[in-house]
N, CA, C and O atoms as CSV, one atom per row, in Angstrom:
chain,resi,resn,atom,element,x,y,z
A,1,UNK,N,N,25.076,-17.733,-15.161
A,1,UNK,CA,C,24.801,-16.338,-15.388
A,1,UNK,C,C,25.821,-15.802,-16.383
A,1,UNK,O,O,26.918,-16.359,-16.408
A,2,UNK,N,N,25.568,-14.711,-17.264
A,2,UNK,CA,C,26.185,-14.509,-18.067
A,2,UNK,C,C,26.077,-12.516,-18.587
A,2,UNK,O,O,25.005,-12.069,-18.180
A,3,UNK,N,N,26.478,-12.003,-18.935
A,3,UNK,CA,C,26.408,-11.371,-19.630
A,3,UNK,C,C,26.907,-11.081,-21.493
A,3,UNK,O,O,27.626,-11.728,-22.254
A,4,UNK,N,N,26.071,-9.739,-21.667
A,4,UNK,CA,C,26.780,-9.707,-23.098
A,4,UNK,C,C,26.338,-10.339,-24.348
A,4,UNK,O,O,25.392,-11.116,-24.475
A,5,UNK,N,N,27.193,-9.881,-25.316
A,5,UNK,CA,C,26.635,-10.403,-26.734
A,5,UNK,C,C,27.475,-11.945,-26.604
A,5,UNK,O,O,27.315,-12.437,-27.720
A,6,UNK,N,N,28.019,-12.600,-26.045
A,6,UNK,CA,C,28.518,-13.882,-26.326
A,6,UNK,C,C,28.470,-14.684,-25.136
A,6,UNK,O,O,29.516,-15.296,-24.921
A,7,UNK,N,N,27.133,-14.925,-23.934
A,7,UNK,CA,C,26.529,-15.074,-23.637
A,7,UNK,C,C,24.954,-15.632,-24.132
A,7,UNK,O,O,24.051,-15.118,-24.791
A,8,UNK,N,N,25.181,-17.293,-23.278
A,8,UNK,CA,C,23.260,-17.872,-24.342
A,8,UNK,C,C,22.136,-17.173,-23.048
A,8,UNK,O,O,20.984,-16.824,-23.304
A,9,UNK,N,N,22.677,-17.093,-21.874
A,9,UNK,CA,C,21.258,-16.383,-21.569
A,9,UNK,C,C,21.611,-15.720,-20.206
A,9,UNK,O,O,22.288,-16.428,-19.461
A,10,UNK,N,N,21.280,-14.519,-19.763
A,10,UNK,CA,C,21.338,-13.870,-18.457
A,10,UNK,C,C,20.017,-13.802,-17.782
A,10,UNK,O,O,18.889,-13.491,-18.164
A,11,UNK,N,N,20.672,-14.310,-16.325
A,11,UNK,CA,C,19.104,-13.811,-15.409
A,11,UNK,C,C,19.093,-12.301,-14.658
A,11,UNK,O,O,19.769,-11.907,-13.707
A,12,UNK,N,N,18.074,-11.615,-15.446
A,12,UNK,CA,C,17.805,-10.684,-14.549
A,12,UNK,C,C,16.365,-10.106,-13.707
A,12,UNK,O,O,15.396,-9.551,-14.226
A,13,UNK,N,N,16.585,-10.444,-12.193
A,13,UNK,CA,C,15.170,-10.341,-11.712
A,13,UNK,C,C,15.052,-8.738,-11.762
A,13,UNK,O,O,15.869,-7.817,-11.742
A,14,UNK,N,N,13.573,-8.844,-11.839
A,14,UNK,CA,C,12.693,-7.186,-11.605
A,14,UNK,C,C,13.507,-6.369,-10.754
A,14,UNK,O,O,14.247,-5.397,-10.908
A,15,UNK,N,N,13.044,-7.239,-9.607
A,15,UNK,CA,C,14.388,-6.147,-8.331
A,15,UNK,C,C,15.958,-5.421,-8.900
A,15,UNK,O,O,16.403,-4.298,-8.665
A,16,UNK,N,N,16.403,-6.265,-9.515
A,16,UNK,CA,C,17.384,-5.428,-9.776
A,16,UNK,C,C,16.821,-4.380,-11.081
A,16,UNK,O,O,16.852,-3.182,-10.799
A,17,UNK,N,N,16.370,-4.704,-12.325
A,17,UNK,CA,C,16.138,-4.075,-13.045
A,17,UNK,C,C,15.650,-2.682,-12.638
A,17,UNK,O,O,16.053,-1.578,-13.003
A,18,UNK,N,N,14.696,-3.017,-11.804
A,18,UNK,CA,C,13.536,-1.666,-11.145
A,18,UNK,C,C,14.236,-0.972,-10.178
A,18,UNK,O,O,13.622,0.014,-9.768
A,19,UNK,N,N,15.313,-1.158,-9.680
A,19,UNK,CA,C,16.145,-0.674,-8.321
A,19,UNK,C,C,15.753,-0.980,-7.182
A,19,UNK,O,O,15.846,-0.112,-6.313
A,20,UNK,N,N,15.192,-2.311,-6.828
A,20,UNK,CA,C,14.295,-2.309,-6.037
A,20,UNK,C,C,14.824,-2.800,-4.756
A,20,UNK,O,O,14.199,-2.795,-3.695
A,21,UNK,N,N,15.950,-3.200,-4.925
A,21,UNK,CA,C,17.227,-3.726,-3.771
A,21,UNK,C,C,17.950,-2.665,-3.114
A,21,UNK,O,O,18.001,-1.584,-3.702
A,22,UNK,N,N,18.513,-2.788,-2.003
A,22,UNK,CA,C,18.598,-2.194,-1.253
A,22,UNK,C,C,20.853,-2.501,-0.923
A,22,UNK,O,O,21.426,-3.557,-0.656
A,23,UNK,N,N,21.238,-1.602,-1.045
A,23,UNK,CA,C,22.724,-2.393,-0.977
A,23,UNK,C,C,23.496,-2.963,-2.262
A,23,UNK,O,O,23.670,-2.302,-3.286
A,24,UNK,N,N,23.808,-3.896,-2.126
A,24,UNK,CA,C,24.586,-4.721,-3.221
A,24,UNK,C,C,23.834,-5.574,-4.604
A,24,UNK,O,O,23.140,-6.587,-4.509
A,25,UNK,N,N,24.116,-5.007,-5.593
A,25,UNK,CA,C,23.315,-5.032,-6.992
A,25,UNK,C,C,24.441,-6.522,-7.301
A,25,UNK,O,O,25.431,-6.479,-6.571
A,26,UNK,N,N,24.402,-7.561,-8.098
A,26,UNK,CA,C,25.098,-8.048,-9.036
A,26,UNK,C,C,25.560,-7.899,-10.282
A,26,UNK,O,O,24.830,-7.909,-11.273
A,27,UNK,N,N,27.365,-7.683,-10.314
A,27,UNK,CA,C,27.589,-7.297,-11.382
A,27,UNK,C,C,26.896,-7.011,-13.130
A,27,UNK,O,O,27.077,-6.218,-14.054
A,28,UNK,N,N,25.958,-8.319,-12.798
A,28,UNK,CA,C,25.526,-8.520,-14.755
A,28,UNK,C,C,24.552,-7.782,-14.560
A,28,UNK,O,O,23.756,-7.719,-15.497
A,29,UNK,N,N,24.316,-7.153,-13.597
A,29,UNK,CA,C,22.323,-6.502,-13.883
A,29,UNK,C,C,22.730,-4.473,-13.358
A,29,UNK,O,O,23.225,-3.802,-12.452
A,30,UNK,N,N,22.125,-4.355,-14.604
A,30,UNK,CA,C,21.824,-2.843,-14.843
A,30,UNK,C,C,20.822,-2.207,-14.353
A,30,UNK,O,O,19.852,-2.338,-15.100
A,31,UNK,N,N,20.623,-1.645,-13.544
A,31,UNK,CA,C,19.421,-0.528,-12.727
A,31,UNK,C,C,18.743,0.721,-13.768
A,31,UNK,O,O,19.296,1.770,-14.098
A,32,UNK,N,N,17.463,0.265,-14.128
A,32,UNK,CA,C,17.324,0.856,-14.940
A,32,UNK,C,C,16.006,2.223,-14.032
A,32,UNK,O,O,15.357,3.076,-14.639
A,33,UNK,N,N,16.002,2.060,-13.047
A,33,UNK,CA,C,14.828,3.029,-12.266
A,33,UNK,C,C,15.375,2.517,-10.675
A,33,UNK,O,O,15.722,1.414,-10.255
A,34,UNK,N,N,15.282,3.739,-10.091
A,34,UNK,CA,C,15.676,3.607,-8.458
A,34,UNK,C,C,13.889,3.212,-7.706
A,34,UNK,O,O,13.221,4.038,-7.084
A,35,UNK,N,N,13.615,2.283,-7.896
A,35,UNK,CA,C,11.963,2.058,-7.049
A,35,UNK,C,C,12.135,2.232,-5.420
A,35,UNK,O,O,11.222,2.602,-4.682
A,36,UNK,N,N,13.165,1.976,-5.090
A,36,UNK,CA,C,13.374,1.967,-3.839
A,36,UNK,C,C,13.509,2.953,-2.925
A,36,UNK,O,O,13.647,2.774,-1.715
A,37,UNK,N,N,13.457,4.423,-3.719
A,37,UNK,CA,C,13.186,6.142,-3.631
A,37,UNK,C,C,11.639,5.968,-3.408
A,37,UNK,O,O,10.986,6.240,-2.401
A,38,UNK,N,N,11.314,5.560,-4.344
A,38,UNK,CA,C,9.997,5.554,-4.671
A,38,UNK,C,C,9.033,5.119,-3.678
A,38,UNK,O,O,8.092,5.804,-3.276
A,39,UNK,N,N,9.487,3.258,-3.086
A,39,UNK,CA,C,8.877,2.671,-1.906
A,39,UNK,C,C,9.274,3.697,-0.765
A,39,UNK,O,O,8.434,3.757,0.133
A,40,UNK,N,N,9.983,4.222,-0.669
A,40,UNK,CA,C,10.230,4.943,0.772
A,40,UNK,C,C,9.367,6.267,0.848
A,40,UNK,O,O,8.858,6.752,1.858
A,41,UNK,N,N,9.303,6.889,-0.854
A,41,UNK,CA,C,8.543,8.050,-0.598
A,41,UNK,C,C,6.907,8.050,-0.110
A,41,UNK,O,O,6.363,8.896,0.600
A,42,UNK,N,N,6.119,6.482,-0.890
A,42,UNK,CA,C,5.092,6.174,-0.741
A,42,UNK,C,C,5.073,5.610,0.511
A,42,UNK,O,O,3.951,5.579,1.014
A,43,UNK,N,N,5.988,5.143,1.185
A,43,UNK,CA,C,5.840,4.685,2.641
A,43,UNK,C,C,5.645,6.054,3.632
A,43,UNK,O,O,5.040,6.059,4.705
A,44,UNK,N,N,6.396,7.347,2.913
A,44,UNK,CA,C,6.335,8.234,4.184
A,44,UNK,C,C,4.718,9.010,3.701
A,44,UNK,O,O,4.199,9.741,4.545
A,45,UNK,N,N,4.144,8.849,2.629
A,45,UNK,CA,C,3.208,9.273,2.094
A,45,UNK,C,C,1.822,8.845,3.126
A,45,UNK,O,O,0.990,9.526,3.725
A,46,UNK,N,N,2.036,7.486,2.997
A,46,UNK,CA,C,1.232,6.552,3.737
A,46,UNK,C,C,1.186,7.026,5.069
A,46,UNK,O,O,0.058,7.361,5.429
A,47,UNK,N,N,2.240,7.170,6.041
A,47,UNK,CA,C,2.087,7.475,6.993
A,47,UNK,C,C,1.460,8.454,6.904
A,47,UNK,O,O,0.301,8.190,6.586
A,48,UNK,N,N,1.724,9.928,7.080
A,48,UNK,CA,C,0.993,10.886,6.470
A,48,UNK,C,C,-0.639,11.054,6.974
A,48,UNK,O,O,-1.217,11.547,7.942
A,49,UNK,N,N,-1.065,10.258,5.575
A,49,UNK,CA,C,-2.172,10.114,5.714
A,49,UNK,C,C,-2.863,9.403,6.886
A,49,UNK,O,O,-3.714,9.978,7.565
A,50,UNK,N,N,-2.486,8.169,7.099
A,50,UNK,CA,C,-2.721,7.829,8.404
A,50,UNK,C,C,-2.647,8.541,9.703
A,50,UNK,O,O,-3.063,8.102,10.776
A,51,UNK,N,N,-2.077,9.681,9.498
A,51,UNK,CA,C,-1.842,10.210,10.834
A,51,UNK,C,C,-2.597,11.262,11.003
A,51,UNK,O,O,-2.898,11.851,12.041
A,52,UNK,N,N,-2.909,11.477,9.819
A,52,UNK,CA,C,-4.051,12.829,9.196
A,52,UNK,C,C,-5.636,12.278,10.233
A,52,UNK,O,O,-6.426,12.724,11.065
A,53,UNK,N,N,-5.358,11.125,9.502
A,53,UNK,CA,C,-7.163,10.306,9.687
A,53,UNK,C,C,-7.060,10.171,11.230
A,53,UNK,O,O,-7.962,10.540,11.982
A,54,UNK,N,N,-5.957,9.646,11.625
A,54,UNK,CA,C,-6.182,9.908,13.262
A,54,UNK,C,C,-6.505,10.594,13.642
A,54,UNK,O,O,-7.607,10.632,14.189
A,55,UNK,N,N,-5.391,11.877,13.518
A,55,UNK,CA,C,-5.778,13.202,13.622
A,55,UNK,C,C,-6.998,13.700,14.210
A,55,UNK,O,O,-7.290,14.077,15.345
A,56,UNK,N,N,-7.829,13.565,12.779
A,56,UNK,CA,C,-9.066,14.003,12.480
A,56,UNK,C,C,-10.486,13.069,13.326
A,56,UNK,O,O,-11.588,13.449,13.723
A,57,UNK,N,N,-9.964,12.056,13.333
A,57,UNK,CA,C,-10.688,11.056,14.402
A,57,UNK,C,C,-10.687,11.868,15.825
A,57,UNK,O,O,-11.676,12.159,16.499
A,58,UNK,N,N,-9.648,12.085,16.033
A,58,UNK,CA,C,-9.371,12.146,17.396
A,58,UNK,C,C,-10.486,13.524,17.852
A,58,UNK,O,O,-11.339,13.658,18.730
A,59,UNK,N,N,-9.982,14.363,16.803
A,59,UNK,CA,C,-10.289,15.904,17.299
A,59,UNK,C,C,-11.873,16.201,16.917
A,59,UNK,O,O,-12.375,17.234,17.361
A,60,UNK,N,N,-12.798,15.160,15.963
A,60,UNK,CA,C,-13.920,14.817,15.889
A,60,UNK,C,C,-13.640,15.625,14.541
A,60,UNK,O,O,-14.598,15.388,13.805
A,61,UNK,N,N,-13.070,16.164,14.135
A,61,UNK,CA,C,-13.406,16.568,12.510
A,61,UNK,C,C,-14.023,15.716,11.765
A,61,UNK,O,O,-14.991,16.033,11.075
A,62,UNK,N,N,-13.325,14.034,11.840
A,62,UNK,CA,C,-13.935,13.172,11.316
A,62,UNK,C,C,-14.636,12.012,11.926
A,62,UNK,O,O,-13.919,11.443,12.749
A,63,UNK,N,N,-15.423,11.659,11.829
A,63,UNK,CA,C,-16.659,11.802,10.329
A,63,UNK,C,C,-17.137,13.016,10.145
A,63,UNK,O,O,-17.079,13.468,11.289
A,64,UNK,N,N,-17.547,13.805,9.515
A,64,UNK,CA,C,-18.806,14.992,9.586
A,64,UNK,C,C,-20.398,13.892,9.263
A,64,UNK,O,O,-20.561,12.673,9.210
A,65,UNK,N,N,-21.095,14.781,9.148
A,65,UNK,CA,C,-22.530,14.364,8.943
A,65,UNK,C,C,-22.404,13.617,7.865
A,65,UNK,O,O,-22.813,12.461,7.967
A,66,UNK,N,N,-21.723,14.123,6.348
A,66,UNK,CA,C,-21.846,13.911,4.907
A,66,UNK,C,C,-21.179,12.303,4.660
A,66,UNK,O,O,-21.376,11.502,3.746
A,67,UNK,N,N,-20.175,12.205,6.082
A,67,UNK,CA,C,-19.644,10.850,5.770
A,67,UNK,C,C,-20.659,9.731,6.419
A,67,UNK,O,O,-20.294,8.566,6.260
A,68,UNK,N,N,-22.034,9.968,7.216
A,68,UNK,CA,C,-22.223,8.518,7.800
A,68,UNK,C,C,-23.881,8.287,7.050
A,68,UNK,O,O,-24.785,9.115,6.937
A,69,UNK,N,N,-23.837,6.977,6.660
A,69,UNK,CA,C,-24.861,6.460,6.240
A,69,UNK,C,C,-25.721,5.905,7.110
A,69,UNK,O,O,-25.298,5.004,7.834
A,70,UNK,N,N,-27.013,6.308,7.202
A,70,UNK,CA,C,-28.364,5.965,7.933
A,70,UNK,C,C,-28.569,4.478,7.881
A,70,UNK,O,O,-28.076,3.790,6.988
A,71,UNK,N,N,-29.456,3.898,9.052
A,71,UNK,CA,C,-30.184,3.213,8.667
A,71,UNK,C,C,-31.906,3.177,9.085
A,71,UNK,O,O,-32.228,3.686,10.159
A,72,UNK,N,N,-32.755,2.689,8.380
A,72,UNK,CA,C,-34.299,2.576,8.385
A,72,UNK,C,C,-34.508,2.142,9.624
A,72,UNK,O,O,-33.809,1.209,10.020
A,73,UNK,N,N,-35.402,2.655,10.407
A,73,UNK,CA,C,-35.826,1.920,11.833
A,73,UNK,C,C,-35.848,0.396,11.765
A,73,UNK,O,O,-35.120,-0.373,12.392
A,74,UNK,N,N,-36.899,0.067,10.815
A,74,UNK,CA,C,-37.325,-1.052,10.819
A,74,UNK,C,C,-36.114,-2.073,10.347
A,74,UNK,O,O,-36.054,-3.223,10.783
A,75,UNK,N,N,-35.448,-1.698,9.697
A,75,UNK,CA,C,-33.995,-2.340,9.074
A,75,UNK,C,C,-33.260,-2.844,10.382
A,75,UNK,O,O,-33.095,-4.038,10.629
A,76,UNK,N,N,-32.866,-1.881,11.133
A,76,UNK,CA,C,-32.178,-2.367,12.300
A,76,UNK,C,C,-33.109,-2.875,13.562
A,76,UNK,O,O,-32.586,-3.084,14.657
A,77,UNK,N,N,-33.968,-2.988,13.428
A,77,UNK,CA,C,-34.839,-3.598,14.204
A,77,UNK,C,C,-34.132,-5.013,13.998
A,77,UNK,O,O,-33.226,-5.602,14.588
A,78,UNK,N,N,-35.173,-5.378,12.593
A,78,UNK,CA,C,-34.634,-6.534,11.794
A,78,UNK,C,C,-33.163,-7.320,12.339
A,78,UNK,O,O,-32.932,-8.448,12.774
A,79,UNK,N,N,-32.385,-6.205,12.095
A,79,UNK,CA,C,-30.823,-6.821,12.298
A,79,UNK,C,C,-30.880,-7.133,13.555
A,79,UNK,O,O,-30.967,-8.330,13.826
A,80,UNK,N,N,-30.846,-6.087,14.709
A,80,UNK,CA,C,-30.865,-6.128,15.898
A,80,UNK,C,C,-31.753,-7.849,16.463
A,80,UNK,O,O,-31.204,-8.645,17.225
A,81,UNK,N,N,-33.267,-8.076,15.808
A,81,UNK,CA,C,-33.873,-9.133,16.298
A,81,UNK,C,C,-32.688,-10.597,15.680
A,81,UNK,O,O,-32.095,-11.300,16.498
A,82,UNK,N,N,-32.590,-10.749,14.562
A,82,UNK,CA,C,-31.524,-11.939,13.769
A,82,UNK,C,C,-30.050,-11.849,14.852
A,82,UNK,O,O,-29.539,-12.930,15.147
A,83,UNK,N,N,-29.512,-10.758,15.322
A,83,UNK,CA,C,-28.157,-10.381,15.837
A,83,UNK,C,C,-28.380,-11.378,17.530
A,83,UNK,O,O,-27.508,-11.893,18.229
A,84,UNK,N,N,-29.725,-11.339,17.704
A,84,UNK,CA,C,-29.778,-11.756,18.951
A,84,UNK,C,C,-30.559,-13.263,19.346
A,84,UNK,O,O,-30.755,-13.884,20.390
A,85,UNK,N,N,-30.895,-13.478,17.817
A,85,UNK,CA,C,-31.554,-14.925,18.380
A,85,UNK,C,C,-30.484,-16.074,18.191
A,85,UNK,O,O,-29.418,-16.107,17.577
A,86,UNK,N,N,-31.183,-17.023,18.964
A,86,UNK,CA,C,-30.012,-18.281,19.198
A,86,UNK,C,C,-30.665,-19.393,18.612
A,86,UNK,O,O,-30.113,-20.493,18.594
């Protein structure tokens, strides 16, 4: 490993470049973006939403009508007869 102009080659992985480590960086590598703000913000984001959709499960908001797709009598007949033969 190396740095610098008199240096033949340095390794630098993504993780460090992107900030993507957590703790202790290695001297030769420069942080050029904190991602690891970023993963935590989209992690609490995520939750969030997930907890929304529960939420909304729970309390019957969701589905409404507009979210569920039909099916044809005869369609699930169909399925229903194939679902049950042996």
């Amino acid at each position: 490993m190396g740095a610098g102009s008199g240096c033949h080659a340095q390794y630098l992985l993504a993780e460090d470049v992107l900030g993507i480590n957590r703790g202790h960086y290695p001297r030769h590598a420069k942080v050029y973006r904190n991602l690891a703000a970023e993963y935590d913000r989209l992690q609490r984001e995520r939750i969030a939403a997930f907890s929304e959709f529960a939420a909304d499960v729970k309390s019957g908001v969701y589905p409404e009508r507009r979210h569920l797709v039909g099916i044809d009598e005869s369609e699930l007949k169909a399925f229903l007869h194939h679902l049950h033969k042996e």
